[in-house]
C-alpha positions as CSV (number, residue, x, y, z in Angstrom):
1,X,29.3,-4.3,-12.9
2,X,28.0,-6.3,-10.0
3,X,25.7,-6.2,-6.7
4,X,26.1,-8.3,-3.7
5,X,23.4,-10.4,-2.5
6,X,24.6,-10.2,1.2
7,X,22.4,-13.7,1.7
8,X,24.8,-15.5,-0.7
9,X,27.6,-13.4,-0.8
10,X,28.3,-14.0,-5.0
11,X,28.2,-11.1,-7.2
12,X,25.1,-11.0,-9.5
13,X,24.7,-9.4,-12.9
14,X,23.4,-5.7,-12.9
15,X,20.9,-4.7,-14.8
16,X,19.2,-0.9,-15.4
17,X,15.7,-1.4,-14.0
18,X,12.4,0.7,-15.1
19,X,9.7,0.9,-12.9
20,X,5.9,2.0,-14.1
21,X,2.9,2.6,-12.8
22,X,-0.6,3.3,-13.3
23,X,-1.1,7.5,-12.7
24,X,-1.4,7.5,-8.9
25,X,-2.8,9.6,-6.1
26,X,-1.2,11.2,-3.4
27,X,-1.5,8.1,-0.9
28,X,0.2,6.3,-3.5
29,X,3.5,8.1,-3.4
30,X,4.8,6.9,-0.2
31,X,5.3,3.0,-1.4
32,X,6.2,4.4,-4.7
33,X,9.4,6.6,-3.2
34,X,10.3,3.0,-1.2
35,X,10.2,1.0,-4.3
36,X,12.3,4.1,-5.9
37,X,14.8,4.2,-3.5
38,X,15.3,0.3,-3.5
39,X,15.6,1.0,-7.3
40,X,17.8,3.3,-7.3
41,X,20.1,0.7,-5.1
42,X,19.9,-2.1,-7.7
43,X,19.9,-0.6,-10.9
44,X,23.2,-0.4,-12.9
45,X,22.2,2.2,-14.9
46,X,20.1,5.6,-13.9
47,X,16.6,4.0,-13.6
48,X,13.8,5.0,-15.2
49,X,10.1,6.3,-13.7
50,X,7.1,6.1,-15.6
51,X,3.9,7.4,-13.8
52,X,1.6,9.6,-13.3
53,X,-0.8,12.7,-11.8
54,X,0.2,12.8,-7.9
55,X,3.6,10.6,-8.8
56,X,4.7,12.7,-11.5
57,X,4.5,16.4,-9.2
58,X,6.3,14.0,-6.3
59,X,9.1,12.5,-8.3
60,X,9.9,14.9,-10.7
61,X,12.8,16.3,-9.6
62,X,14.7,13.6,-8.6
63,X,18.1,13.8,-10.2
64,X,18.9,10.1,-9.5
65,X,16.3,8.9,-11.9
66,X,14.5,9.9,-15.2
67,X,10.7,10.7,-14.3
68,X,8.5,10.8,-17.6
69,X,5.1,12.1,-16.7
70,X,1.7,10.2,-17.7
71,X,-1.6,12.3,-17.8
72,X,-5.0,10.6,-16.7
73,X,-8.3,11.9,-15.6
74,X,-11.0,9.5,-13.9
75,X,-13.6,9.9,-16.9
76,X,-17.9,9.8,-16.0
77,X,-19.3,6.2,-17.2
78,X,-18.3,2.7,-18.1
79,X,-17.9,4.1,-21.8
80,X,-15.7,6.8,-21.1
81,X,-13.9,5.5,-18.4
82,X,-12.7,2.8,-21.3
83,X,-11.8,4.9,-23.6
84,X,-10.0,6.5,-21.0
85,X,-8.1,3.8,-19.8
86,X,-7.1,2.3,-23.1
87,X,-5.7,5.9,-23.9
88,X,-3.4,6.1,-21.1
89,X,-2.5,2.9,-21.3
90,X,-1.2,3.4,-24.8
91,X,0.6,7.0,-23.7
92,X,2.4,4.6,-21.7
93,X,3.3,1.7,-24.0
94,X,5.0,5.1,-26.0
95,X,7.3,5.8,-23.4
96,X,8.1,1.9,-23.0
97,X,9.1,1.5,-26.9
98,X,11.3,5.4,-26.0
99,X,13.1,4.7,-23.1
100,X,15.4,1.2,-25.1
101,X,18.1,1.4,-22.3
102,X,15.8,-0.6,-19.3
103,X,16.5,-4.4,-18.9
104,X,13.9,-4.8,-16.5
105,X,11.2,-3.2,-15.9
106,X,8.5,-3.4,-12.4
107,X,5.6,-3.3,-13.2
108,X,4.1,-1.7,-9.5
109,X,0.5,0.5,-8.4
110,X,-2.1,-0.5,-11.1
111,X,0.6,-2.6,-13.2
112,X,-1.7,-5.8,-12.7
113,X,-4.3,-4.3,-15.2
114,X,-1.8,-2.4,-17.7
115,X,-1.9,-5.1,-20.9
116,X,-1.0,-2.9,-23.4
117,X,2.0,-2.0,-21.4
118,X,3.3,-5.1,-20.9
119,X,2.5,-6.3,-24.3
120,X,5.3,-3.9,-25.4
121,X,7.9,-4.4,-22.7
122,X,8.0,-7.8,-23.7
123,X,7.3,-7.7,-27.4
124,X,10.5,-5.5,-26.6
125,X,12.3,-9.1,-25.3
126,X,12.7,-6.8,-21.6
127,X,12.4,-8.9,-18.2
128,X,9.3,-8.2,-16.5
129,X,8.4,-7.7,-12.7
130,X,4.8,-7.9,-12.0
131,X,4.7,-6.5,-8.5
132,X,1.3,-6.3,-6.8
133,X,0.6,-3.3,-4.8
134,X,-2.8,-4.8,-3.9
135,X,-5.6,-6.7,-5.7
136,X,-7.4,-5.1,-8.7
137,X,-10.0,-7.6,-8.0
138,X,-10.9,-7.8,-4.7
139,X,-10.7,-3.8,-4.8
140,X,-13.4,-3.7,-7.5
141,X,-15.5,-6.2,-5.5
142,X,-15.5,-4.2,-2.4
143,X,-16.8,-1.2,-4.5
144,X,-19.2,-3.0,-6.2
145,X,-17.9,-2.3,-9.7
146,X,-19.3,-3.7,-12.6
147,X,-15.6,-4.6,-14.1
148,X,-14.9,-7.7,-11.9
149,X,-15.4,-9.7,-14.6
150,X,-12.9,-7.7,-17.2
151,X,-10.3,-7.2,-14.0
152,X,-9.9,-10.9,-13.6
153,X,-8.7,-11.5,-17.4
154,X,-6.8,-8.9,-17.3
155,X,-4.9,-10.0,-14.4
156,X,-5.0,-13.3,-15.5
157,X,-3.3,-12.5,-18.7
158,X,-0.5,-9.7,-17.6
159,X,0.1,-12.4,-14.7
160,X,0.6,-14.8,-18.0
161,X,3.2,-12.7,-19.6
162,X,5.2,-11.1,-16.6
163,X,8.7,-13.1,-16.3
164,X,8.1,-13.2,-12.7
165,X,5.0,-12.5,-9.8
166,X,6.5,-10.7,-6.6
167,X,3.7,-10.8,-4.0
168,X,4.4,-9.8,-0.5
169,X,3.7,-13.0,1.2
170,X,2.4,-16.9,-0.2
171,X,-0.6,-16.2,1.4
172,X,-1.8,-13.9,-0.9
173,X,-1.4,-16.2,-4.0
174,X,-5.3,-17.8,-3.5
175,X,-6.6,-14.3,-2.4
176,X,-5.4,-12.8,-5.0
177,X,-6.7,-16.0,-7.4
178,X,-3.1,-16.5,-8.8
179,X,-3.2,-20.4,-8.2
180,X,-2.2,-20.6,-11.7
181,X,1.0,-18.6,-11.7
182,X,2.4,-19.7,-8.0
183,X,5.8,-21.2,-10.3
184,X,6.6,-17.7,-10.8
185,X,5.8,-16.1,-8.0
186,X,8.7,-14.6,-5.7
187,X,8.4,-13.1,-1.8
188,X,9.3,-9.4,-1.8
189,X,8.3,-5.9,-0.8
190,X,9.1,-2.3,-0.9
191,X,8.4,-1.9,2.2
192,X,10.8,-0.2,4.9
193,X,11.0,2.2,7.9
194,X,13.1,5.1,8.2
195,X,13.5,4.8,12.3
196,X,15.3,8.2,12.6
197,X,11.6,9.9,11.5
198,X,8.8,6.9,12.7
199,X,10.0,5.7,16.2
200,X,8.1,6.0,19.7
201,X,8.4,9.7,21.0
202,X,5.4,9.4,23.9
203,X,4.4,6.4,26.0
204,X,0.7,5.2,26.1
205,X,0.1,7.2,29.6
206,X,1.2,10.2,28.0
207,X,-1.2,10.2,24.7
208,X,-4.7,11.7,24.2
209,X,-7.8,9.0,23.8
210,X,-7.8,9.5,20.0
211,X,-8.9,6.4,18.1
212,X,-8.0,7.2,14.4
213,X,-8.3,6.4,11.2
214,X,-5.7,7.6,8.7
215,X,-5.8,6.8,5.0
216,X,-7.6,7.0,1.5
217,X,-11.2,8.0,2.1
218,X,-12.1,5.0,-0.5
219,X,-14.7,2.4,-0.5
220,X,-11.8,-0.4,-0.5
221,X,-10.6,1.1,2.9
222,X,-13.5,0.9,4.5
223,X,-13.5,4.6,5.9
224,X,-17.8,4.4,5.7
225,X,-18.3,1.5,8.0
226,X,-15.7,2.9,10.6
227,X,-18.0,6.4,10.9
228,X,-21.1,3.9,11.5
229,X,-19.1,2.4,14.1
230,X,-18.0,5.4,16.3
231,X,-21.7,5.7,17.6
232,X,-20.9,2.3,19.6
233,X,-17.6,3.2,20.3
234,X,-18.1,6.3,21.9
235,X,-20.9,4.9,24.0
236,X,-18.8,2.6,25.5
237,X,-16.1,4.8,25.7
238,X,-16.8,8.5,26.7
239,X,-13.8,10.0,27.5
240,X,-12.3,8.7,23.6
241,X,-12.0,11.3,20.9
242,X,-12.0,10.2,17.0
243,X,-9.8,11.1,14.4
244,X,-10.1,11.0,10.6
245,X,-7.4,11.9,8.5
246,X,-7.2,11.9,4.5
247,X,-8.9,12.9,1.6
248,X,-10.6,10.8,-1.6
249,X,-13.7,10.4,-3.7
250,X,-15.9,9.4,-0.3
251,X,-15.2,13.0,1.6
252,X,-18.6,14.8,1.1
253,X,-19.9,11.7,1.9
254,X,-18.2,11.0,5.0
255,X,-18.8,14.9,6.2
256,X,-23.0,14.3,5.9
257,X,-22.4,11.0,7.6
258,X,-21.0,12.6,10.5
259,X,-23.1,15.2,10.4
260,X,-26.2,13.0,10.4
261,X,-24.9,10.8,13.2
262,X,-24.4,13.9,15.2
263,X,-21.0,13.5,16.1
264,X,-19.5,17.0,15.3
265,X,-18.7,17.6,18.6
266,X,-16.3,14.2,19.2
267,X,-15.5,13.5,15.4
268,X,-12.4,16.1,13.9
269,X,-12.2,15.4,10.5
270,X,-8.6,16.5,9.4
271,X,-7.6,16.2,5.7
272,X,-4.8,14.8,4.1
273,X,-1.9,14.2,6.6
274,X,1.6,14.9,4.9
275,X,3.8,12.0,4.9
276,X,6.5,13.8,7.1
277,X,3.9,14.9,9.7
278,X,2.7,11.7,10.4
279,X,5.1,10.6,13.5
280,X,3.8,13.6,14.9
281,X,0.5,12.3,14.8
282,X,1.0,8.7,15.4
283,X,2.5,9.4,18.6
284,X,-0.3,11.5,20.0
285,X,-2.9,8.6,18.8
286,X,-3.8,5.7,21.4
287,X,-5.2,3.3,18.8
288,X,-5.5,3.1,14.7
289,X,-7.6,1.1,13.3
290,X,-7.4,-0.4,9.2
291,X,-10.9,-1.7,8.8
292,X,-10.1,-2.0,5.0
293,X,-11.6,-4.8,2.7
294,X,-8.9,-5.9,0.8
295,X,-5.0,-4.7,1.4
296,X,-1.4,-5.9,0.7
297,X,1.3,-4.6,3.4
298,X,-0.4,-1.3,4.5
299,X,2.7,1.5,4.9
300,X,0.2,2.9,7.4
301,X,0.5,-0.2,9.8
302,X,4.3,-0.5,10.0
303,X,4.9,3.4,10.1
304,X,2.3,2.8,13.2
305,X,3.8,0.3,14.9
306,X,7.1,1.5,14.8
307,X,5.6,4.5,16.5
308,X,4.4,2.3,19.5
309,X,0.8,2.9,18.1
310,X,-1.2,-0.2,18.4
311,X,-3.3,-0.9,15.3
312,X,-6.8,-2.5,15.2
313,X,-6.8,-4.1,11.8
314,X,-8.8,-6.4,9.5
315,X,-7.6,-9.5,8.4
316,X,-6.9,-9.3,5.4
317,X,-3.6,-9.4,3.1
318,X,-0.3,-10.1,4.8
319,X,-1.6,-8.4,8.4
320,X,-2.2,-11.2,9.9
321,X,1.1,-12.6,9.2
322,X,2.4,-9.4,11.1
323,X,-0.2,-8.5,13.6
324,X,-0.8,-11.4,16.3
325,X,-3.7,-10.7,18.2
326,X,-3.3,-9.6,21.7
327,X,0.3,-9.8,21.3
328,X,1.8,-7.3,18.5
329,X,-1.7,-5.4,18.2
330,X,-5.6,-6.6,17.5
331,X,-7.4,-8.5,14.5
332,X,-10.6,-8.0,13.3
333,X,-12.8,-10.9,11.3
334,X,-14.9,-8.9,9.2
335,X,-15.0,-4.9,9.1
336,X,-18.4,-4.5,9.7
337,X,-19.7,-1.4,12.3
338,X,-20.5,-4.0,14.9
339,X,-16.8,-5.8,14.7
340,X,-15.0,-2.5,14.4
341,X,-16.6,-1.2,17.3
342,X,-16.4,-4.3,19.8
343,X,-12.6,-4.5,18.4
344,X,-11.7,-0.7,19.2
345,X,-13.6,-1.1,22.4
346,X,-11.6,-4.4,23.4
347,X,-8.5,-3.0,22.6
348,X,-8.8,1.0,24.4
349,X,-9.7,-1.1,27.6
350,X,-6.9,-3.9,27.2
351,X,-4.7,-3.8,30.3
352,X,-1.5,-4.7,28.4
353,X,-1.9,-2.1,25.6
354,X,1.6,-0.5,26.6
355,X,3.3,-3.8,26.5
356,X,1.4,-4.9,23.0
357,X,2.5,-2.0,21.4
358,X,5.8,-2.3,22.3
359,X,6.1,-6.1,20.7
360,X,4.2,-4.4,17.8
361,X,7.1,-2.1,17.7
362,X,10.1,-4.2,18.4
363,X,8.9,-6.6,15.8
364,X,8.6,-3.4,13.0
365,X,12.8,-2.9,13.8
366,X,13.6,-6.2,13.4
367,X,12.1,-7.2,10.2
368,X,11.3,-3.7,7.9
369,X,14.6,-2.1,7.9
370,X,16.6,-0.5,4.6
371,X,18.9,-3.5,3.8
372,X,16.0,-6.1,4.2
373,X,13.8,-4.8,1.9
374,X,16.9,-4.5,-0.4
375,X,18.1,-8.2,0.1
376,X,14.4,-9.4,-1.0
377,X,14.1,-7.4,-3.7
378,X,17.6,-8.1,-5.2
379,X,17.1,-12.2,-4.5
380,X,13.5,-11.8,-6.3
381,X,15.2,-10.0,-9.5
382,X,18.2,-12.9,-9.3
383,X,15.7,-15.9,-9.5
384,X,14.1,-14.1,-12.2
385,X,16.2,-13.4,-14.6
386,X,18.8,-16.2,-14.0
């Protein structure tokens, strides 16, 4: 059997792809059911899901693939959290050596750190996609963890065996401190937009002044310097409203910071946001900011843009090579309180907003559709394992 690779029109060989992941949280889902359905595209035989927690409940019962279910509980303590990890990581390596069928398997959310894991696959003699979500060590720096050292080796060595890197854009090969590995690295991403659900429903002039932030309440996202910048913003800009949606290990946290700021009154804190609510919201926000410290390709930008939603955003992972400031939306240097706010302040009184949101949004439809996201993926798996 054969797929086309519509850049090249020549048949290529098809091959049954797995794909596995760490045990994931609900915010993880979303990029997960892209890379799935992308999957489920390329794969000559039924594909295989390993994962976990939140992706096991979501994925489940999908006929099209076979979902085997990984357990995993964030232990108390560096000692327990080890033991922890190693544990799952072997409950995964099982299902590797069970499921004999997969050629390939991805290796996607937390696969950078799963040694064991990939130990097997290619012990195994499979073909091996290391696809990075994000970074594993720039994430544990911005929390502060005392792993950085560990995270880097194991990086270093899963980047070592993986048959090929997919990163989302070059840039990221010396942020991400894979200098040594840039032979094998190939330009991909799971990353699409279904237009029928995320398209512009309600022009600037028609939306509330709601500033938002919308994700993983995480230290990586920086969700705690965005509350200790909404002091300054709504200063400057009284008639604005703020809104925080999602849920994660920082809630109680962000609820007394609020609460000590005194910002009841102006702040609505909303909880998770389901995924196929989120137009809704998107098009009654007038900005969103990202003020994370480390990212990839954030869903949450492109599902905003292609909402006519202009995004205030940190540079950091591939947004800049999307965002162009004062053009397509707004770029931030640093995600401090003082940068967030003068960015979010800049931007709510830009005079073109309308018009930067709409190259934001025209440039979303022409590079993030279905069959693009498809053709990478298919041309990354070619070079690989021709």
């Amino acid at each position: 059997m054969s797929i086309q690779d519509s850049s090249a029109g020549e048949a290529v060989e098809r091959r049954t792809i797995g794909v596995l992941t760490f045990p994931i949280a609900q915010a993880g889902t979303i990029p997960l059911s892209h890379l799935m359905e992308i999957t489920c595209s390329l794969s000559g035989g039924r594909p295989s899901l390993i994962t976990g927690n939140d992706g096991y409940t979501a994925f489940s019962g999908d006929e099209r693939f076979r979902t085997f279910g990984i357990s995993h509980e964030e232990a108390k303590g560096p000692i327990a959290r080890t033991i922890g990890f190693l544990t799952t990581q072997m409950k995964i390596s099982r299902k590797v050596m069970q499921i004999r069928d997969v050629d390939v398997w991805i290796f996607f959310i937390g696969g950078d750190l799963l040694l064991l894991p990939m130990l097997t696959a290619r012990i195994l003699r499979k073909k091996v996609l290391l696809m990075f979500a994000g970074s594993a060590i720039e994430k544990s720096r911005s929390s502060g963890g005392r792993f950085g050292h560990t995270i880097r080796a194991l990086t270093c060595l899963t980047s070592t065996l993986a048959t090929g890197v997919v990163l989302y854009a070059r840039g990221l090969i010396e942020e991400y401190h894979l200098e040594p590995f840039e032979a094998k690295v190939h330009i991909a991403h799971e990353h699409y937009i279904d237009f029928g659900r995320f398209h512009l429903e309600k022009s600037m002039g028609g939306r509330e002044p709601l500033i938002a932030f919308i994700g993983r309440f995480s230290e990586e996202k920086g969700v705690r310097n965005f509350v200790l910048a909404v002091p300054s913003i709504l200063e400057a800009l009284p008639e604005a409203r703020i809104l925080i949606g999602g849920s994660g290990p920082l809630e109680s946290e962000l609820q007394e910071q609020i609460a000590a700021l005194n910002l009841q009154d102006r702040v609505r804190l909303e909880g998770w946001i389901p995924h196929e609510r989120l137009p809704e919201y998107l098009n009654r926000i007038r900005l969103i900011t990202l003020p994370s410290y480390t990212e990839g390709l954030p869903n949450l930008m492109l599902e905003a843009m292609a909402c006519g939603t202009p995004v205030v955003a940190h540079a950091v992972g591939v947004i800049p090579e999307i965002v162009q400031d004062g053009r397509t939306g707004f770029i931030m240097n640093d995600n401090s309180p003082a940068c967030i706010a003068k960015n979010v302040i800049r931007a709510f009184r830009h005079p073109d907003l309308e018009t930067i949101a709409a190259k934001g949004m025209h440039h979303i439809e022409k590079e993030f559709g279905f069959e693009a996201a498809v053709q990478k993926c298919s041309m990354a798996l070619e070079r690989m394992c021709g």
